[in-house]
MDTraj code that builds the backbone (N, CA, C; nanometers):
import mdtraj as md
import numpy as np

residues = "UNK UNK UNK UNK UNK UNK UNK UNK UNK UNK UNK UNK UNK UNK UNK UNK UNK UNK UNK UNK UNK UNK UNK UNK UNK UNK UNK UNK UNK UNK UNK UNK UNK UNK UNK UNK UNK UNK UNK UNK UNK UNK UNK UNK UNK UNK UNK UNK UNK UNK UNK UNK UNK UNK UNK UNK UNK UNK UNK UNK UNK UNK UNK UNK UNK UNK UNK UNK UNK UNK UNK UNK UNK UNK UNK UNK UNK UNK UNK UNK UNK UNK UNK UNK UNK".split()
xyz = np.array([
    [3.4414, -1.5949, 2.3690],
    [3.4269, -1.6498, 2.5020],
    [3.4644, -1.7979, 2.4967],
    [3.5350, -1.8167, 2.5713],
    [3.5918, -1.9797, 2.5990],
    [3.5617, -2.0013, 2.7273],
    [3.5168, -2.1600, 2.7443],
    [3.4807, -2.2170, 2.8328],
    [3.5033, -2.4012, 2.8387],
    [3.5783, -2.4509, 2.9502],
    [3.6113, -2.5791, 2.9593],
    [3.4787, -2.6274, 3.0009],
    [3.4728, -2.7406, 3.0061],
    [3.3451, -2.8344, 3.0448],
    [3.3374, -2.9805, 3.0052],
    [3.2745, -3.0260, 3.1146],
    [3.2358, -3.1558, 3.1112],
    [3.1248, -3.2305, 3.0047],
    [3.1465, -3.3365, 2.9257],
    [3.0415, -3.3687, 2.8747],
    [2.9602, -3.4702, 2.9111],
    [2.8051, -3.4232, 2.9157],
    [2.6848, -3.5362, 2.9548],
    [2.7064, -3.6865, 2.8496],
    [2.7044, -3.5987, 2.7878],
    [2.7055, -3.7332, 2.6793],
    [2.7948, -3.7109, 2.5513],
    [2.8614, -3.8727, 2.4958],
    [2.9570, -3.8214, 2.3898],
    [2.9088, -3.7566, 2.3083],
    [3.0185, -3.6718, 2.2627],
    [3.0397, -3.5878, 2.0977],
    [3.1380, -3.6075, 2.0278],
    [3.1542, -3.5432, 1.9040],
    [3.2281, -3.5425, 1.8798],
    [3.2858, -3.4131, 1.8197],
    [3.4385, -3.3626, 1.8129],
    [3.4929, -3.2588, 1.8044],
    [3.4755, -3.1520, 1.6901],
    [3.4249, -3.0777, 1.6999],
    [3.3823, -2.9957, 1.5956],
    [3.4898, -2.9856, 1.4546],
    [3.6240, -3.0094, 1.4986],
    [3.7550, -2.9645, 1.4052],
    [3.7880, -3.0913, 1.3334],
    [3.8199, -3.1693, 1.4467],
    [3.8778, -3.2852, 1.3551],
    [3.7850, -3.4235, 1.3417],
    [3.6722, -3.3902, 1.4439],
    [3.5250, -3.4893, 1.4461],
    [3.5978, -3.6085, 1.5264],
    [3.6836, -3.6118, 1.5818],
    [3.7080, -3.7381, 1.7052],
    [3.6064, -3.7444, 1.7782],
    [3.5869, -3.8858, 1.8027],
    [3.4860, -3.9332, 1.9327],
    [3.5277, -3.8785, 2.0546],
    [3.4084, -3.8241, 2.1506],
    [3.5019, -3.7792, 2.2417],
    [3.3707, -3.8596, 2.3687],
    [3.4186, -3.9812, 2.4282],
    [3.3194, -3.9891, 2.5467],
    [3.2747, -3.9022, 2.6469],
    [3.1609, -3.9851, 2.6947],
    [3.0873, -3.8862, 2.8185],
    [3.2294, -3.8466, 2.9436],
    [3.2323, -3.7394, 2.9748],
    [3.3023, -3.7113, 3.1436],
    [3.4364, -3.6906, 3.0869],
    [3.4558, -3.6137, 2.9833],
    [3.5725, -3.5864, 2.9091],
    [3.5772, -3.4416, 2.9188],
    [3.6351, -3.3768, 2.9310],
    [3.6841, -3.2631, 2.8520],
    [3.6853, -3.1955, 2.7118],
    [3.6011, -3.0771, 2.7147],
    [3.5931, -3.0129, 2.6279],
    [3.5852, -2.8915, 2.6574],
    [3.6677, -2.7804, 2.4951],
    [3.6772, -2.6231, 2.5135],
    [3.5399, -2.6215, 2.4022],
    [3.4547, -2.5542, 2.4812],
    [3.3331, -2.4313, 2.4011],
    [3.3526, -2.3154, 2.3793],
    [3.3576, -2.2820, 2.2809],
    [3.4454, -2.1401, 2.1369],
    [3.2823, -2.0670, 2.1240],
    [3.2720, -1.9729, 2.1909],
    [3.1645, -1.8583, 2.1363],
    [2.9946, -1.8608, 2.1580],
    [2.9677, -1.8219, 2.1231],
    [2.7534, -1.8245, 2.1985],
    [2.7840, -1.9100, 2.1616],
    [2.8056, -1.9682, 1.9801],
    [2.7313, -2.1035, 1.9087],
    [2.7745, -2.2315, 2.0229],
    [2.8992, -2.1919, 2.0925],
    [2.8931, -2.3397, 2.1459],
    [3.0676, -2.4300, 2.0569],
    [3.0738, -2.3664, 1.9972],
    [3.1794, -2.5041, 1.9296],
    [3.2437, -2.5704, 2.0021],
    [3.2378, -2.7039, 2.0033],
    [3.3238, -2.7840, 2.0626],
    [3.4528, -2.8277, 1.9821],
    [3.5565, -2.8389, 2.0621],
    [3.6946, -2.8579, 2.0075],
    [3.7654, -2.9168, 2.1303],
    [3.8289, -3.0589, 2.1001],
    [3.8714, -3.1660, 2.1650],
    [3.9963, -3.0893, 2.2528],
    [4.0681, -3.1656, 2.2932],
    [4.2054, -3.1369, 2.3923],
    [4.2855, -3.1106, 2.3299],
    [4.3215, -3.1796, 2.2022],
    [4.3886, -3.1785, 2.0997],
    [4.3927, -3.0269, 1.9961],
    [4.2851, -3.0295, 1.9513],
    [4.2248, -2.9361, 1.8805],
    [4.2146, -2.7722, 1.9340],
    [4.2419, -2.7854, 2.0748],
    [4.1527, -2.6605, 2.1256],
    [4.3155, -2.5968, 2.1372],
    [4.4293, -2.6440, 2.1544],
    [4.5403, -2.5852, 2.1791],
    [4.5848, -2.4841, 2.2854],
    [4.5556, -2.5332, 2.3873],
    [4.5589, -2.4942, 2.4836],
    [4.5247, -2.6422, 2.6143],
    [4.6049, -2.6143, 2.7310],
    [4.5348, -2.7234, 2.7962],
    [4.4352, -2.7120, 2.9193],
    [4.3768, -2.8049, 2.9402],
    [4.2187, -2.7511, 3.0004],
    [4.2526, -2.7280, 3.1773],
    [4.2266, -2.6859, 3.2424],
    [4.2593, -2.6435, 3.3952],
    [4.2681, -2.7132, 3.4662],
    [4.3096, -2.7244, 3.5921],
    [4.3315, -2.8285, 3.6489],
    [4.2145, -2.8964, 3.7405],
    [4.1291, -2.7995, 3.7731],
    [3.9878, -2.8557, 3.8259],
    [3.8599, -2.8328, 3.7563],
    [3.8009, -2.8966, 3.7657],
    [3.6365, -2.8499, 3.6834],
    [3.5757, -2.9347, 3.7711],
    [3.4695, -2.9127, 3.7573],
    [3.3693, -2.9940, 3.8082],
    [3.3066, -3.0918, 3.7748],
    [3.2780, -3.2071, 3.8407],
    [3.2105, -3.3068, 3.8204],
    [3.0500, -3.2966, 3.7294],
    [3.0616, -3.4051, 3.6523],
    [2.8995, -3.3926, 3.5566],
    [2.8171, -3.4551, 3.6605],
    [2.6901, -3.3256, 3.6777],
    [2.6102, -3.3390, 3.7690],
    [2.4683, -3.4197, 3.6448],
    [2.4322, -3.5467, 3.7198],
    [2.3090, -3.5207, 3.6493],
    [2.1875, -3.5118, 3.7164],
    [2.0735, -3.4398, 3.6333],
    [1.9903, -3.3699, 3.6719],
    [1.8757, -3.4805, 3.6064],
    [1.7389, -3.5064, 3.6506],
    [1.6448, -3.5752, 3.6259],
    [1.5634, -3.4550, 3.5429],
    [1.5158, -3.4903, 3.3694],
    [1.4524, -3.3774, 3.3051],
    [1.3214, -3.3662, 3.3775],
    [1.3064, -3.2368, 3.3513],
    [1.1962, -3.2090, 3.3778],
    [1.0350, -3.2416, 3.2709],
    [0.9389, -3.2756, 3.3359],
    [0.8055, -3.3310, 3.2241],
    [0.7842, -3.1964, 3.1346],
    [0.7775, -3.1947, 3.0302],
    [0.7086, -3.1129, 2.9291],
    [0.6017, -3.0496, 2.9291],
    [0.5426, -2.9596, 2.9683],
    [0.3790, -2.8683, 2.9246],
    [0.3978, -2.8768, 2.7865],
    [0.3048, -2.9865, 2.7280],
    [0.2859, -2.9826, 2.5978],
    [0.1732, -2.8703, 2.5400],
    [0.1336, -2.8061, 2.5839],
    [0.0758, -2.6707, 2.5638],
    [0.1091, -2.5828, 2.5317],
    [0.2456, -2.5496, 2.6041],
    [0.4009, -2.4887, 2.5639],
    [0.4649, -2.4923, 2.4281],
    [0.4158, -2.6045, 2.3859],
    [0.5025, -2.6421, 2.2700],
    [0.3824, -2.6192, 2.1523],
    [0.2671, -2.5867, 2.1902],
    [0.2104, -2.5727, 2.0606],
    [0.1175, -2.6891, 2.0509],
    [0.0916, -2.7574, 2.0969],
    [0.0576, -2.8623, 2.0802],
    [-0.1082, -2.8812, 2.1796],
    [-0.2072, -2.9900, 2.1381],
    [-0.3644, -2.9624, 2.1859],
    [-0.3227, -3.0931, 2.3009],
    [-0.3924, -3.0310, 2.4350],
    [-0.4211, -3.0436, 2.5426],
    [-0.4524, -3.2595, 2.4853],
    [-0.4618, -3.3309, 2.5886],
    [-0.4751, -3.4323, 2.5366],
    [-0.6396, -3.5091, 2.5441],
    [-0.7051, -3.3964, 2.5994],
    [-0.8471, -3.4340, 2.6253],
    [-0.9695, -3.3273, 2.5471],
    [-0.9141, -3.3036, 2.4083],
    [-0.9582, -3.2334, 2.3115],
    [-1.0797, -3.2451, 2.2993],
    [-1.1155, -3.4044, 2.2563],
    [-1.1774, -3.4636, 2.1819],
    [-1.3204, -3.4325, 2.2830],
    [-1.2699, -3.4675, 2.4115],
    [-1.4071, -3.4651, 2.5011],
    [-1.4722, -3.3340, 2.5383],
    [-1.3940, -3.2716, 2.5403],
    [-1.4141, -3.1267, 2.5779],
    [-1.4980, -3.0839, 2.4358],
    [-1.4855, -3.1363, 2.3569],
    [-1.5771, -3.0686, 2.1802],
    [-1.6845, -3.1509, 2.2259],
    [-1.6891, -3.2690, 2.2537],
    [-1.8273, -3.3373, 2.3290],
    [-1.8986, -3.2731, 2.4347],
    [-1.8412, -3.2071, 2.5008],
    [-1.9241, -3.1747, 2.5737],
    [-1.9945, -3.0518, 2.5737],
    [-1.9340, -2.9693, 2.4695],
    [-1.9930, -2.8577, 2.4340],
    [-2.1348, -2.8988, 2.3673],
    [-2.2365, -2.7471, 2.4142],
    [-2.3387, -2.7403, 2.3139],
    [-2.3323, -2.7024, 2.2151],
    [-2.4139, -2.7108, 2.0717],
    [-2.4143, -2.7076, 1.9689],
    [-2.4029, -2.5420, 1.9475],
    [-2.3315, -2.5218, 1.8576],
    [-2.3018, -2.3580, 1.8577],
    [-2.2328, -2.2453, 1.9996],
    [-2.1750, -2.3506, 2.0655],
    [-2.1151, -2.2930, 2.1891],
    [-1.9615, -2.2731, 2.1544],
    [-1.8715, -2.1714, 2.1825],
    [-1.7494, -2.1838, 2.1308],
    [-1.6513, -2.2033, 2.2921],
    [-1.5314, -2.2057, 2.2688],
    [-1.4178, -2.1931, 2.3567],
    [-1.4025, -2.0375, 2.4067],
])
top = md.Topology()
chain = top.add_chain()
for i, resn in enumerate(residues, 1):
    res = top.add_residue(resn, chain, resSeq=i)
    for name in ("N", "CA", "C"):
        top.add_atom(name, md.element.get_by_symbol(name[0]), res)
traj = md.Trajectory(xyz[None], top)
């Protein structure tokens, strides 16, 4: 599967490792993703694509990730002695 696209932010080319700045052009080669420059990809990229949209990330549920709630400590305080979760 091949796919042209815009980049958020620079990379660089999987083949020959050129810098490639943000809002450039790049071909992605397969699930993994490979990137391969203009040069590299041998072929040339289409004549329209779309503009790099950016998107504001979204906050993290660190709960999600495995990780203890950030008000641990009080919550073990406030338990009674031999009381569990």
């Amino acid at each position: 599967m091949k796919e042209w696209l815009r980049l958020r932010s620079a990379r660089r080319c999987g083949f020959c490792g050129e810098h490639v700045p943000a809002g450039e052009v790049m071909l992605a080669i397969g699930v993994a993703r490979k990137l391969r420059c203009r040069t590299c990809a041998g072929e040339p990229p289409p004549e329209i694509l779309p503009a790099v949209q950016s998107t504001p990330a979204s906050p993290l549920d660190m709960t999600r990730l495995g990780l203890l709630a950030f008000d641990w400590k009080r919550r073990a305080v406030e338990r009674e002695p031999g009381e569990e979760d």
